[in-house]
N, C-alpha and C positions, 0 to 999 in steps of 0.2 A: 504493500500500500504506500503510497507516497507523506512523504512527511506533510503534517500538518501548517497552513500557514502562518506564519507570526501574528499578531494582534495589528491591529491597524495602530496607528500612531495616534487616530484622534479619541481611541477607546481612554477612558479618563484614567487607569490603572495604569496603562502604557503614560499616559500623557504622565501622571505622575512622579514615575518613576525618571521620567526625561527631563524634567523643569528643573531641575537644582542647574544639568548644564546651560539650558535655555539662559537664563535669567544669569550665569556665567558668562554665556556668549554674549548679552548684550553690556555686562559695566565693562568686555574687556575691549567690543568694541567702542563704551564710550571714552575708556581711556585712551583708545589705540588713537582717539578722533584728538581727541584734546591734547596729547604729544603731539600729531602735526600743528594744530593751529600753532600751538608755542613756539615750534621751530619756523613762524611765516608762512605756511603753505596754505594754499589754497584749494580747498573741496571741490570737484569739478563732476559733473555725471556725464560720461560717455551715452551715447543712444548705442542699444544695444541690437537694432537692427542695420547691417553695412553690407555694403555691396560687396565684399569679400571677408569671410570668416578668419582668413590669416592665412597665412599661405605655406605651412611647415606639412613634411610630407605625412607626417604622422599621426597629425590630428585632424581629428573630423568634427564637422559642423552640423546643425539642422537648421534645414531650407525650408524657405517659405516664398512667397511673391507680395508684392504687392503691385493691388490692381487701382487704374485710375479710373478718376471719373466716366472714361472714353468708355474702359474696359481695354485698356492696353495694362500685358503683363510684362514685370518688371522682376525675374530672379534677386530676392534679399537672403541674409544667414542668419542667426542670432550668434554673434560676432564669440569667439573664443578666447580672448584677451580683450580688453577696452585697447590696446596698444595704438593702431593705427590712429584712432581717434586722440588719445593725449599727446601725441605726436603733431598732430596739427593743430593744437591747443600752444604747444611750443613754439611752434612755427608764427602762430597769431602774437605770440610777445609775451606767454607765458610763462612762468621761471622756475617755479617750485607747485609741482599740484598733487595730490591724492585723489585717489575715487576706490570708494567699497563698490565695486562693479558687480556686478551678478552677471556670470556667466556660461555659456554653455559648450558642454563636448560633448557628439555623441561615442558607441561604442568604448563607455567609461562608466564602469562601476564597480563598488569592493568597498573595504571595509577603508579606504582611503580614498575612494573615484567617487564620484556624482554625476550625474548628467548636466545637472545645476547646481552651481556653489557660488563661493563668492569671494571674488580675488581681490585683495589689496595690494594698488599699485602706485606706483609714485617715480617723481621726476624730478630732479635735478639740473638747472641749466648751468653751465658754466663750472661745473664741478668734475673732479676723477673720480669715478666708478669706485675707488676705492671708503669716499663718504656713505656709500650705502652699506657695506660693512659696518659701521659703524650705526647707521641707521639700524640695521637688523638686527644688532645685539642689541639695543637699546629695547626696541621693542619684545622680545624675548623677554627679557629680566621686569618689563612694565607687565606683560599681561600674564605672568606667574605671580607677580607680586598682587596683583586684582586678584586672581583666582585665590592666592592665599595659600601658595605651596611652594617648598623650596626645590622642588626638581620638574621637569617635563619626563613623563612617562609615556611608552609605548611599549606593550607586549613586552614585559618583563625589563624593557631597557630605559636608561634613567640619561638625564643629562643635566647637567647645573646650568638654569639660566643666566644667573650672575657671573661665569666665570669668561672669562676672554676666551670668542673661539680659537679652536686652532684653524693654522691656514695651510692647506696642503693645493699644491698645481697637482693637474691629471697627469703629468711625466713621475713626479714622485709616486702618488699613486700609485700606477700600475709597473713602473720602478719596480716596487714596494712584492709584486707579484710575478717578478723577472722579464719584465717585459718594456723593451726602450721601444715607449710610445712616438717619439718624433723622428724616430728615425726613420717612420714608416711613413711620414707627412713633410710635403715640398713645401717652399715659401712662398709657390702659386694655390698651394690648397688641395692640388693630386696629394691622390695617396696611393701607398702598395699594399695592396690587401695581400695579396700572399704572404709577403713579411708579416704582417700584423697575423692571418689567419697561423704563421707556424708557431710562431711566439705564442700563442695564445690556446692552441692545443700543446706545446710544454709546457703548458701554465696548465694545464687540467680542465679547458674550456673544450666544450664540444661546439666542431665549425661543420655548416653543414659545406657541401662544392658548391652551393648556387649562393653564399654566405656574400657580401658586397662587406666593402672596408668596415662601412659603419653599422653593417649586424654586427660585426666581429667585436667593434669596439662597445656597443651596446650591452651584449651577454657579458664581456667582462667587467664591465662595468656593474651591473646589477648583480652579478654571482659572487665577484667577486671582492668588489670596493664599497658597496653603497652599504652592503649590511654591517662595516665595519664605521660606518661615520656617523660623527654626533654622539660619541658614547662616552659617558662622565663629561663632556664638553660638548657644544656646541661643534660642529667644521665647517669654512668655508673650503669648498672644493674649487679650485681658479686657474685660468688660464686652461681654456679650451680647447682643440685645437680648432683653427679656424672653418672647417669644413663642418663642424656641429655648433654653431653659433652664424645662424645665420640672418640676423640682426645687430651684431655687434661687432668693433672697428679691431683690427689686427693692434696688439701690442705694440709700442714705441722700440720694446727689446728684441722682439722676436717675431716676424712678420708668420710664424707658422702656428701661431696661439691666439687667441681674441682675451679681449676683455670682456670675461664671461665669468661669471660665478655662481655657485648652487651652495645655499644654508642649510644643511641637515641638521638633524637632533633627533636622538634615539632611531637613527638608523631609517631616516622619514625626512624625502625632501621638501621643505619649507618655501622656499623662495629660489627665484633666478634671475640674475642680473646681467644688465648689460652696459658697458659704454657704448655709447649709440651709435651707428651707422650711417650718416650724413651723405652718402655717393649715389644720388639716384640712381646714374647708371650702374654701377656694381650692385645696388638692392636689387633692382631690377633681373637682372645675370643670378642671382641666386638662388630668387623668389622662381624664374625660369626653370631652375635646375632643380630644385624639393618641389617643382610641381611636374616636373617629366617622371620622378623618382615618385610620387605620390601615382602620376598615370602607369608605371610599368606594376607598380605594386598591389593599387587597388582598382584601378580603371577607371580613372576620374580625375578632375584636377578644379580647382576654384579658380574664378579670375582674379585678378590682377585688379587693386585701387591703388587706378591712376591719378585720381585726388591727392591722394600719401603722398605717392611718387612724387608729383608736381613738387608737395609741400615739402618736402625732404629738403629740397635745393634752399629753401628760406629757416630750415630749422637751427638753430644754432648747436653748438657744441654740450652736450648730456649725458647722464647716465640716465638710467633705469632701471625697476625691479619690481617682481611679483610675485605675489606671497598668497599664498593659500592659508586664508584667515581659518575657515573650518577648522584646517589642520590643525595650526596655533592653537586655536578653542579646546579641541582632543586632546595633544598634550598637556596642555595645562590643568584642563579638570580633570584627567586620566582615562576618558568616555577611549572606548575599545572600537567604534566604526562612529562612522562620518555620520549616519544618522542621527545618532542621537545629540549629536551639538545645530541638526537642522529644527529650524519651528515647522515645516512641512516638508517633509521628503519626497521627490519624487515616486509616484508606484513604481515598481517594479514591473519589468514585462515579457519575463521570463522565470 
């Protein structure tokens, strides 16, 4: 017989048991709000319908249209990052902005995925990418301190929000598992999958032959690096290589790394950052190439906003970063799946 289905979330025992997070999730986003105002920034709401969902190969959108008066249809997304949109907020002469976006992916659920969540994101003009480091530990150690606990829990693993992350590059990293990551990556952004796929099977990773550079780089990464970060500390995981940061500007030291950064804690990526990418033409040449790589892989591809583009050429010099606030909320109160820090979950449909 099939297992029984869970209680619905608005049965008042369910709801019960849920509200200690609930009423969690909302002082920590009122504090989360009241740190930016302090630091100048500005609240902005992106619309969360855009004529391109994002254009990375691996994330999926839900499509909609809209229809005009005429009855002319008009393909829309429900956008997967606010990004595009606070990018041309920057562009308009804006400096410092946040937005609790609410956002969606489809082909995303678990005890960490939502089809709908809600991303906390922000911008910096005129700054190094390395100020939102400092951004993201600040806010860590703010919304544990709300919550009223001294560590971020997940599945038995623990991390101290107060203490300085550590900062480890993706060469150390997988270093770390015998494996010289850039020697398998040009300072045009080719890579040699063979190299990376033999390294990576004497590292104990299974490659399959149809494996492309950056499956290879991905399974080790998640097998073998991600469950070891953020434990007793916070990590920033940095400097990318440039060909998996495909919104963010090549290093001043090392044209084969981006200024790219990912915030774990207990073993659970938090946020991702970027110094910004100002070159329409090379955004463009990217955004091309993760969406050939999106059509060979799933048979589809999003267009292209050429609004963005345009506005890229007027945006000034930035960082940026997005942080899955759900998540935040989870570790902080020690909630075990992503639902129970939502006030309405998505149903399920499977």
């Amino acid at each position: 017989m099939p297992s029984p289905l869970p209680s619905p979330w608005w049965r008042a025992d369910t709801h019960r048991d849920r509200r200690p997070f609930l009423t969690a999730r909302n002082a920590i986003k009122r504090d989360l709000r009241g740190w930016f105002e302090a630091e100048g920034f500005t609240e902005v709401e992106a619309a969360a319908l855009q004529v391109s969902p994002g254009n990375e190969a691996h994330l999926h959108a839900f499509a909609t249209e809209a229809i005009s008066t005429a009855g002319a249809r008009t393909p829309l997304y429900l956008h997967t990052s606010p990004e595009f949109a606070a990018k041309k907020l920057l562009a308009a002469g804006e400096t410092k902005i946040f937005d609790f976006a609410r956002v969606w992916r489809n082909r995303e659920r678990g005890p960490l995925h939502h089809p709908e969540f809600t991303m906390l994101e922000w911008y910096r003009a005129g700054e190094p990418y390395e100020a939102l480091m400092a951004d993201g530990a600040a806010l860590l150690a703010l919304a544990a301190q709300t919550a009223e606990t001294r560590a971020l829990t997940w599945r038995g693993k623990t991390a101290d929000p107060f203490a300085e992350p550590e900062r480890l590059t993706l060469a150390e990293a997988f270093d770390a598992n015998g494996i010289d990551l850039l020697a398998t990556v040009q300072a045009d952004g080719d890579t040699n999958r063979d190299a990376l796929a033999r390294a990576a099977s004497a590292a104990g990773v299974r490659v399959a032959a149809d494996d492309t550079w950056t499956d290879v780089f991905s399974r080790v990464l998640v097998e073998k690096i991600e469950p070891k970060l953020g434990l007793g500390r916070p990590t920033i995981l940095c400097e990318y290589p440039i060909c998996e940061a495909a919104l963010a500007r090549p290093t001043a030291s090392d044209p084969r790394v981006a200024e790219r950064f990912e915030l774990y804690a207990c073993g659970v990526e938090l946020a991702n950052a970027f110094g910004e990418l100002t070159d329409p033409a090379e955004q463009r040449r990217r955004f091309v190439m993760e969406m050939d790589e999106k059509a060979r892989v799933y048979g589809e591809r999003y267009p292209l906003d050429e609004d963005f583009l345009a506005a890229l050429a007027h945006m000034p010099p930035a960082c940026g970063i997005a942080l899955g606030f759900d998540r935040l909320v989870m570790l902080a109160t020690g909630a075990s799946r992503i639902e129970q820090v939502l006030w309405t979950p998505v149903a399920a449909t499977d």
